[in-house]
Steps between C-alpha positions, in 0.01 A plus 500: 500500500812464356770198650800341508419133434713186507474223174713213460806643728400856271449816611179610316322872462123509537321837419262678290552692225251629228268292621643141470689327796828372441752253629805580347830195648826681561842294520515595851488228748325489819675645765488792771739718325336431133194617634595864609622552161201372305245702778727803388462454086126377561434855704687705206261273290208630644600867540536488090188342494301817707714743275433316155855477409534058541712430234422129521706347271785688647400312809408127353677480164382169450120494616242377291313825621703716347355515153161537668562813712697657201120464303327658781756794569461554143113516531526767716715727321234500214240609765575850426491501192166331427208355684570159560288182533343368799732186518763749439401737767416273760883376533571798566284544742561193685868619513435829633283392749561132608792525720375547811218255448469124655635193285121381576345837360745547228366153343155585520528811358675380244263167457221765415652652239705178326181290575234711410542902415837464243305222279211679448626880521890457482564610119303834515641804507402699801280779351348266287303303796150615564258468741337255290803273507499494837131417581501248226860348715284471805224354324726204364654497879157398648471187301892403500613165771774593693677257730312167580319518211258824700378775341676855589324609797366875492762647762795339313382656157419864687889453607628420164301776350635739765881392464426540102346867594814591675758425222259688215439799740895527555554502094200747444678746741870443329345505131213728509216304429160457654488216758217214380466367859333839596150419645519137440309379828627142663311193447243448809713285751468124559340420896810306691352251599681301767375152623667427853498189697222456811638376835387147409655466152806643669520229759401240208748597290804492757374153648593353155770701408877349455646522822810658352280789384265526760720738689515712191121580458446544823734779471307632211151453610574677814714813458348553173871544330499569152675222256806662421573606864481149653772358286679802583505434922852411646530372877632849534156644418367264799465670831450262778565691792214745335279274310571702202596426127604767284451525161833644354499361176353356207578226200330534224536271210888404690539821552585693831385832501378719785148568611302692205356764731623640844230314661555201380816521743314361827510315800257205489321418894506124534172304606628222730477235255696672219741531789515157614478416139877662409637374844438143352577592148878585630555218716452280201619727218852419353533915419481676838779721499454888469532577166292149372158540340203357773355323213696324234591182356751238539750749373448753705312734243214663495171310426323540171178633514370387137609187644336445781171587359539262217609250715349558884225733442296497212519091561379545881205694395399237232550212765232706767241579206599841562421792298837599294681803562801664478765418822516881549164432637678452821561848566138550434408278749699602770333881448164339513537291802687795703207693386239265624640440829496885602835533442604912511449599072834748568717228643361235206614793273805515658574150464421443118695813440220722389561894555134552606193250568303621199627216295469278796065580502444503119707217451382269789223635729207281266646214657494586858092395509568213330745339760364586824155540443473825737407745257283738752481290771744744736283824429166284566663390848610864562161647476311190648381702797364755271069559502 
């Protein structure tokens, strides 16, 4: 995760260390032979980091970090000593164990606990929580808003409970104590529920769509591609001679970062129009060489997907007297309408970048009925002939 980055002419170092990401400007300008020797210092960097012997102000005399990290190093020296508090503990945790994580998982776990767990929980000692804290946490959780003004959903409270379970479990084992979380069963989970498209609302929807967008959700409602992995297509990742695009990357909140699974890496079969569709796209596009994104804007960078569905989406649905939804919805809908069609439940799996169809049935099957109104009808034509 950790980078050479260019600011302002600047040489800059991004990596992780205890936890917090930093962007520390050298005096070093840009150039071939700068770089070498910043990769070099940056790799010594990070083999101090592994061994716990960064001596950061050695390093970055001048950061405004530096009085930080010296608070948290001391922190854990006092560890062995006594039993510290949660808010206490949990940086230390997060350093230990955050380095190999995603920028994009990094800030969620951290959201739980600055958000939520280190307010309510933060300035107790360790061996001093008790099951009862804990129960009366999740209690408080169930009627707390989270984002958009939503109450926290049952899955995303068993996950904060669980990440919170982790950290207490790893102090009860350093400072023999009994672990609370023992035998503290999760909440019963939420039903997804996903609400895809039918045929006719897709065609409606397109027919009215901006014509410099158009392109764009027909991409999405028909390879079922996940948000952060159509911003993330180059021409590159476009296989004409094959039909084929390949998902080799993702952006997540401007971020590029790779796949989150090994099946996410995948080759994507093109129906004819999503093919036509990109042949068109490029011959107007003013991005088309290799390495530019497929979609982006007049700058030649990636779309934004809050954007769009403030701005495209969300208004689109309104317009048709639709029912609102979220745009991820189009992934939804391509599974459903693959599914109605007949369409082989392996290769659909293989498409979305599921590892099995399980998913695939619980997630979708209800629908199948719905859209082509065969439920039953092959098995009573295979057994017509039947007395």
């Amino acid at each position: 995760m950790s980078s050479i980055r260019e600011r302002n002419g600047k040489l800059v170092f991004d990596f992780m260390y205890l936890g917090i990401r930093c962007r520390e400007t050298t005096k070093l300008v840009d150039s071939q032979s700068n770089r070498k020797q910043a990769e070099k210092i940056l790799q010594k960097i990070e083999a101090e980091i592994v061994l716990g012997q960064l001596d950061y102000g050695r390093y970055f005399p001048k950061s405004k970090k530096l009085h930080k990290f010296e608070n948290i190093n001391s922190q854990s020296k006092e560890l062995g000593s006594s039993i510290p508090t949660l808010f206490n503990f949990y940086q230390i945790w997060l350093q230990e164990n955050s380095a190999p994580w995603r920028i994009t998982y990094y800030k969620t776990i951290n959201g739980m606990f600055e958000n939520y767990i280190l307010p309510s929980l933060g300035n107790k000692r360790l061996d001093e929580i008790t099951k009862s804290d804990l129960l009366i946490f999740r209690s408080n959780l169930i009627h707390t808003k989270g984002r958009a003004d939503v109450l926290l959903g049952k899955n995303h409270i068993n996950k904060m409970i669980s990440k919170l379970s982790t950290v207490i479990k790893e102090g009860a084992e350093r400072f023999k104590f009994e672990d609370p979380t023992r035998k503290i069963k999760p909440l019963k989970k939420d039903r997804v529920e996903v609400n895809p498209l039918s045929i006719e609302e897709v065609k409606l929807f397109l027919s009215i769509i901006r014509s410099d967008y158009r392109i764009y959700f027909i991409t999405r409602f028909f390879t079922g591609v996940r948000s952060a992995e159509i911003y993330g297509f180059k021409w590159s990742d476009f296989d004409e001679s094959k039909r084929l695009l390949y998902v080799q990357r993702v952006i997540v909140n401007g971020e590029v970062l790779e796949p989150k699974t090994e099946k996410s890496y995948r080759s994507i079969e093109l129906s004819q129009l999503v093919f036509n569709s990109l042949l068109e796209h490029k011959k107007t596009s003013l991005f088309t060489d290799e390495d530019d994104y497929i979609f982006c804007n007049n700058q030649g960078n990636p779309l934004n997907n809050n954007n769009i569905s403030k701005r495209i989406w969300h208004p689109a649905l309104r317009l048709l007297k639709m029912k609102p939804r979220r745009m991820y919805e189009t992934r939804h809908t391509a599974a459903s309408l693959w599914l109605s069609s007949g369409e082989s439940p392996e290769w659909i799996a293989k498409q979305l970048g599921h590892s099995t169809t399980e998913m695939l049935f619980r997630t979708y099957s209800k629908f199948v009925p719905n859209i082509t109104r065969e439920d039953g009808k092959r098995f009573e034509r295979f057994i017509k002939d039947v007395k």
